[in-house]
VEXDREN-2710 file (C-alpha; in Angstrom, 1 decimal):
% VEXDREN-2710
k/r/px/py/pz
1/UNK/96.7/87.4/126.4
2/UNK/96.3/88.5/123.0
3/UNK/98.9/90.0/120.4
4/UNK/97.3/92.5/119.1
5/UNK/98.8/95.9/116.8
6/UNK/97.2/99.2/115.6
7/UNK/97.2/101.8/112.5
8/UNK/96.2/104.8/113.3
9/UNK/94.7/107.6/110.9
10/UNK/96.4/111.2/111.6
11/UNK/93.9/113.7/110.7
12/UNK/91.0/113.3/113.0
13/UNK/92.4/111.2/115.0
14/UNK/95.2/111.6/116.3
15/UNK/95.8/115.4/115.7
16/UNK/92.6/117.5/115.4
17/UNK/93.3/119.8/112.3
18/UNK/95.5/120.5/109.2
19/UNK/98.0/122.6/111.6
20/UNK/98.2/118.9/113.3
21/UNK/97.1/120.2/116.6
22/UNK/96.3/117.5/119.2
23/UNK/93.7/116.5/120.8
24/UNK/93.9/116.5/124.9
25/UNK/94.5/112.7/125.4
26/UNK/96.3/112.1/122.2
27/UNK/100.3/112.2/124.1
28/UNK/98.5/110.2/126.9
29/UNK/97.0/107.9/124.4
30/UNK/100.7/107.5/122.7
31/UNK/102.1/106.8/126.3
32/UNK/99.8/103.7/126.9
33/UNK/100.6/102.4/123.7
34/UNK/104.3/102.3/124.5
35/UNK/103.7/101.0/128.1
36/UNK/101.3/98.3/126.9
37/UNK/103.6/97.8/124.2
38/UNK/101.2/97.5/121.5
39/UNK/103.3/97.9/117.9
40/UNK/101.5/100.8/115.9
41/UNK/102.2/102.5/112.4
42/UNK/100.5/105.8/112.2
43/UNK/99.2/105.4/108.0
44/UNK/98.1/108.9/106.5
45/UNK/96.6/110.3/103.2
46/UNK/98.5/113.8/103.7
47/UNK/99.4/114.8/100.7
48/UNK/100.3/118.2/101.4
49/UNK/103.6/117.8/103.5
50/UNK/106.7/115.6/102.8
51/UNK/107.1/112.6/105.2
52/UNK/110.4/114.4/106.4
53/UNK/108.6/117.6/107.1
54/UNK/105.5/115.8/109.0
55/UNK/107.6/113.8/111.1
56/UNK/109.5/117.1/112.7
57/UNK/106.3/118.9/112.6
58/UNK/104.6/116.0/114.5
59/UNK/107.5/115.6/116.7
60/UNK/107.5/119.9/117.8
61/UNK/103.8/118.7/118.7
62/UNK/105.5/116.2/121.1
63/UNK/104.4/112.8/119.1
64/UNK/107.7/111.1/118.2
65/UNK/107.6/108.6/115.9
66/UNK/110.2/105.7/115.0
67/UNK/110.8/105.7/111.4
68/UNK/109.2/102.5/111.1
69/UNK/106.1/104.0/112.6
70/UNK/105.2/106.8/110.0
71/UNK/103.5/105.5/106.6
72/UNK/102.5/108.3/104.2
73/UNK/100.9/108.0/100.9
74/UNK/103.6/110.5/99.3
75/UNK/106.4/107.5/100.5
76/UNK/104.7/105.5/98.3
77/UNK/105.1/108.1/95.7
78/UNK/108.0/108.3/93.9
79/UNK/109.3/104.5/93.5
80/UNK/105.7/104.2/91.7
81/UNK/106.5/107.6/89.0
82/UNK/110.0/107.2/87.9
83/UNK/109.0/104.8/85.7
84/UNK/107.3/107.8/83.4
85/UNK/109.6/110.6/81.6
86/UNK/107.6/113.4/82.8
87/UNK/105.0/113.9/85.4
88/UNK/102.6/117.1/85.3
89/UNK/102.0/117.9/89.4
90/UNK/98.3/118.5/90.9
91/UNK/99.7/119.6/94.2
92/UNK/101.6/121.8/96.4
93/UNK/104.7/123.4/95.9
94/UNK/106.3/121.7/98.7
95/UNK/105.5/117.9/97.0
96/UNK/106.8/119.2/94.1
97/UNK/110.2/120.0/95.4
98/UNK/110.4/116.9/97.4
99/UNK/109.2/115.0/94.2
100/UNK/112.2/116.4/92.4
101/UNK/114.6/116.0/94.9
102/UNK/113.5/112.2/94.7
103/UNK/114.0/112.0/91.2
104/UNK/110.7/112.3/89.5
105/UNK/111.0/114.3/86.1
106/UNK/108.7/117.3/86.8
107/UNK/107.3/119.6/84.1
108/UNK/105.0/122.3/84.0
109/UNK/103.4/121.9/80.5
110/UNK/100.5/119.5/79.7
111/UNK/103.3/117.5/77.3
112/UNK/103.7/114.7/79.9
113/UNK/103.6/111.2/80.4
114/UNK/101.6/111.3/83.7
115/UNK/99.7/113.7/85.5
116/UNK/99.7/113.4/89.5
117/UNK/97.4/114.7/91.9
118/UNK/97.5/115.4/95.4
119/UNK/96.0/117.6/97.7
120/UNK/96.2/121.2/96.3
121/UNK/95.1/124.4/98.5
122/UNK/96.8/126.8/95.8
123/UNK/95.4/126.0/92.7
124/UNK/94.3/128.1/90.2
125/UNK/92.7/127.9/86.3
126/UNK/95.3/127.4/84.5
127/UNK/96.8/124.1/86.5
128/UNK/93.6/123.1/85.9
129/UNK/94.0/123.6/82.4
130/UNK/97.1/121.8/82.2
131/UNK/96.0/118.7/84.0
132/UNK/92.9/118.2/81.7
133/UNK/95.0/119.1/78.7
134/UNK/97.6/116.2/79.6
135/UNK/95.4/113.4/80.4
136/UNK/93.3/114.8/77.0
137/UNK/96.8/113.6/75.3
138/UNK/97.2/110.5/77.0
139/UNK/98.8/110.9/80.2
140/UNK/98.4/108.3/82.7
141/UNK/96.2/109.7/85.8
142/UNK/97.8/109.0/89.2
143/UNK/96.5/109.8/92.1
144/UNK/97.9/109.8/95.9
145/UNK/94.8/109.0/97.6
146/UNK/91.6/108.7/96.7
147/UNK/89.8/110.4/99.8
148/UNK/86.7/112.5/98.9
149/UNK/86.3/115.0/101.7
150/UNK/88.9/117.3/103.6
151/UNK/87.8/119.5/106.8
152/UNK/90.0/122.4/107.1
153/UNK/91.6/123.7/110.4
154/UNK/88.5/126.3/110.4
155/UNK/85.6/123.3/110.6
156/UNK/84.9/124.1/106.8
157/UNK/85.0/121.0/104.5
158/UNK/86.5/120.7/101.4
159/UNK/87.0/118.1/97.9
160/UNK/89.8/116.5/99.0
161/UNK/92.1/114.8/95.8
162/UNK/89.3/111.5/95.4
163/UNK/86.8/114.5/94.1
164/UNK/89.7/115.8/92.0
165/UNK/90.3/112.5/90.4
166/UNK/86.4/112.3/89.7
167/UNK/86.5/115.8/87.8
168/UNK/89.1/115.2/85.6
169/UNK/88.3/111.4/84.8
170/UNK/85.1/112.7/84.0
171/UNK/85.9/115.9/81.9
172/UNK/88.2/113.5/79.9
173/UNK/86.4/110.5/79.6
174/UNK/89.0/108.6/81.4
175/UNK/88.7/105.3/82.8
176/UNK/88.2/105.5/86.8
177/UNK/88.9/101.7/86.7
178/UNK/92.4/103.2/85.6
179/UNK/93.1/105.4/87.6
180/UNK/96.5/104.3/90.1
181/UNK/96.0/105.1/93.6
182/UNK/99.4/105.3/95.8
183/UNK/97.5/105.8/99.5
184/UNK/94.7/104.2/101.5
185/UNK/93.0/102.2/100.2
186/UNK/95.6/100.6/97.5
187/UNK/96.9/97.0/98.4
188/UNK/100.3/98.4/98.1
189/UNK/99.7/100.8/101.1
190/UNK/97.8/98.0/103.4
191/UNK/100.4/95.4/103.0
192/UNK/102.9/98.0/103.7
193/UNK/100.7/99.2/106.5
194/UNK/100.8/95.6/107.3
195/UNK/104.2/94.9/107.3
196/UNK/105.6/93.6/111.0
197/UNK/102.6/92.8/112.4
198/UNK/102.1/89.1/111.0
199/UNK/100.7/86.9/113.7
200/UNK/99.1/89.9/115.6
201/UNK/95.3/90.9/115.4
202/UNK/95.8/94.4/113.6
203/UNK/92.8/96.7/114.4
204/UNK/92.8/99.9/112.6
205/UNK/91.3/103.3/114.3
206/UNK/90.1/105.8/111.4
207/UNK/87.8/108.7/111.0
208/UNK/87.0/107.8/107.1
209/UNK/85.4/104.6/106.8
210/UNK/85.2/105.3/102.5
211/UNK/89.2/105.4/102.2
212/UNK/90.2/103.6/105.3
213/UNK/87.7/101.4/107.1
214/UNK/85.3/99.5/104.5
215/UNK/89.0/98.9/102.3
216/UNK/91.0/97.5/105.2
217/UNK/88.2/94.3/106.3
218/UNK/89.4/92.3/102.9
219/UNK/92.7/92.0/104.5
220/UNK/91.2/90.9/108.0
221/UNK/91.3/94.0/110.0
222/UNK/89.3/94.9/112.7
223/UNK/87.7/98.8/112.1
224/UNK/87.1/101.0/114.9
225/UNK/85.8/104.3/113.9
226/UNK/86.3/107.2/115.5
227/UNK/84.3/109.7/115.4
228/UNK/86.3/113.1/116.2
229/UNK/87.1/113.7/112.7
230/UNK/85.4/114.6/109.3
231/UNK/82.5/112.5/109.5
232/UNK/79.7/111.7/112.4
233/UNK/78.2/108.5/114.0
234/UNK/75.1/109.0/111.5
235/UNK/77.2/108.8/108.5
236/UNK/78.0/105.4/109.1
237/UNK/74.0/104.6/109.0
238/UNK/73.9/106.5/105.5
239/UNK/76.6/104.5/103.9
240/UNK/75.2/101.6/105.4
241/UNK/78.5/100.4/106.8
242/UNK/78.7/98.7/110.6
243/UNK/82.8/98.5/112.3
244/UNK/83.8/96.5/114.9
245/UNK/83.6/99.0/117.1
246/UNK/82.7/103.0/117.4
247/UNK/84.6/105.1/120.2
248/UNK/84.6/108.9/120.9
249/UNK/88.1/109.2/121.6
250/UNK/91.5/108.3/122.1
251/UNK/90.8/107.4/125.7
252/UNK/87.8/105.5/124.7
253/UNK/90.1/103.6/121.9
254/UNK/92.8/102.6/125.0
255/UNK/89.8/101.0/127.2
256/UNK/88.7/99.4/123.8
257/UNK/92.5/98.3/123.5
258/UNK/92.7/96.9/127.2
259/UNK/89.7/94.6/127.0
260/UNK/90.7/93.0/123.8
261/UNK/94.6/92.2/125.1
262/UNK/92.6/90.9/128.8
END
């Protein structure tokens, strides 16, 4: 029998929108997982709510996660921006209080050392302003993921932070091969990802093959996509990109599961 584990994307896979509703096999899909007792780490992008807050807002939805089973791209966050004096912040209110409550130096002027962006459904002109002004002066331009397209809780799609990171890199003629990416796909996240399931085939269930799938076969993984999320079965022939396997849904992904452990 084969030892095998899983990562598993949130947002179109495991919950259906940004207000983390489920789909209807995701508890059931959860439950096999745990009774076939195949290790798994949930690894997200979200970049909108603190790991704290998505873990009780996960866990009202009925998905209750061990602490080693949640990875978030904002965990990887702060260790990675005390080392600068002052960060300007690209993101929501809510990351900025949990950024300062981890230590991080936050300032709302362009006069910093680093400016971080993350998802950002408030924004207006002038942190726009701000964040092109700071990296004009130098500021080092961090980023928490580097995914390029969002779909909303109403089926409308959006420039998620990746597109962000192209705008101002562009307006400010700043190095993309600079640019410090804290979530999927960074080698920091993977082998954190990673971490636990040495010895194990680790396959890796994601909706976004950009950010999560194409990334994740340099370190060996096997790539299922799945295709209830932001992009479609055609996409994959438009990028050009093949996985090891394609399903339609969590149920699909446990019969998937159950012929590779046989």
């Amino acid at each position: 029998m084969k030892e095998i584990a899983l990562l598993l994307d949130l947002d179109g896979v495991l919950v259906r929108d940004k207000k983390l509703n489920l789909f209807p096999d995701t508890l059931s899909f959860l439950r096999f997982l745990r009774e076939e007792n195949i290790p798994f780490r949930v690894v997200s992008n979200n970049s909108r709510i603190p790991p704290k807050e998505l873990r009780k807002k996960l866990s009202e939805r009925g998905i209750e996660l061990k602490e080693d089973e949640l990875l978030t791209a904002l965990m990887v966050a702060p260790q990675y921006l005390k080392r600068f004096k002052s960060v300007y912040p690209f993101c929501e209110e809510a990351v900025k209080k949990y950024l300062k409550e981890e230590g991080i130096n936050i300032v709302d002027t362009p006069e910093a050392a680093a400016v971080f962006v993350g998802q950002n459904h408030s924004v207006d002109f002038t942190q726009i302003k701000k964040a092109t002004t700071a990296l004009k002066g130098g500021a080092k331009l961090v980023a928490v993921n580097l995914n390029r397209l969002a779909k909303d809780s109403d089926g409308l799609f959006y420039p998620a932070t990746g597109s962000w990171i192209k705008l101002f890199a562009t307006a400010t003629d700043y190095p993309e091969s600079e640019v410090v990416a804290l979530g999927k796909p960074s080698e920091e996240f993977f082998k954190l990802a990673m971490k636990g399931f040495e010895g194990r085939e680790i396959l890796f269930a994601s909706d976004d093959f950009y950010t999560d799938l194409i990334p994740a076969e340099k370190y060996g993984i096997k790539t299922v996509f799945v295709t209830t999320g932001k992009y479609l079965e055609e996409d994959l022939k438009r990028a050009g990109y093949k996985p090891f396997a394609v399903v339609h849904s969590l149920t699909e992904l446990s019969e998937l599961l159950k012929s590779l452990k046989a």
